[in-house]
Phi, psi and omega in degrees: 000157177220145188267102175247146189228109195240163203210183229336090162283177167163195182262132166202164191255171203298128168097340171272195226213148175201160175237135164247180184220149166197112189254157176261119167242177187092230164262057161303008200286357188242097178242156173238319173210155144272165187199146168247157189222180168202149166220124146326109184297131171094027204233207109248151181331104156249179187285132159239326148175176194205167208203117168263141191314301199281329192278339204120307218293157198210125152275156139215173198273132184317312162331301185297305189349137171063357170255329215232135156231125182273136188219174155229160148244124192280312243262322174279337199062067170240099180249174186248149158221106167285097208233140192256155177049061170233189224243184122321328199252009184278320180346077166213191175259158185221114192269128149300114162217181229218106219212103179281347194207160176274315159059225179299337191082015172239176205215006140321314201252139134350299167281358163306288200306134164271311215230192188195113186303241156229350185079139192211125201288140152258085175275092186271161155245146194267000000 
């Protein structure tokens, strides 16, 4: 099993900044990519970006593009989302997740993902 854990949410106002974190414990030794997602209330879960271990390679969502930058640590099993400029409509819990094999590759979808964090809230205000 694998355990995720994210962390700094919090409040901030429009036009301002947050790091989130998400370190991984457990049976990490198969990871193929991390990814954030955020859900809205009344909304459903999307994709926001991902990042695969070993190449690198970095997704996002066209929304985000150019605000949000996804980072890692591969030695902790950590990823980052750095997120810049940010809106009202930035508002959701913002999720972690954990895609152990490549199987398709792909890192988009919900359904990419084994494991999943609990999420940790972004509240902007205007």
């Amino acid at each position: 099993q694998v355990q995720l854990v994210e962390s700094g949410g919090g409040l901030v106002q429009a036009g301002g900044s947050l790091r989130l974190s998400c370190a991984a414990s457990g049976r990490t030794f198969s990871v193929y990519a991390m990814g954030w997602f955020r859900q809205a209330p009344g909304k459903e879960r999307e994709f926001v970006a991902a990042i695969t271990w070993s190449g690198g390679n970095i997704y996002y969502a066209d929304s985000v593009t150019g605000r949000f930058t996804i980072s890692r640590e591969s030695r902790n099993v950590t990823v980052y989302l750095q997120i810049n400029s940010l809106k009202p409509g930035d508002t959701a819990a913002y999720y972690c997740a954990l895609k152990a094999r490549a199987g398709w590759r792909t890192v988009r979808g919900r359904g990419d993902y084994d494991y999943w964090g609990k999420g940790t809230q972004v509240t902007v205000s205007s």
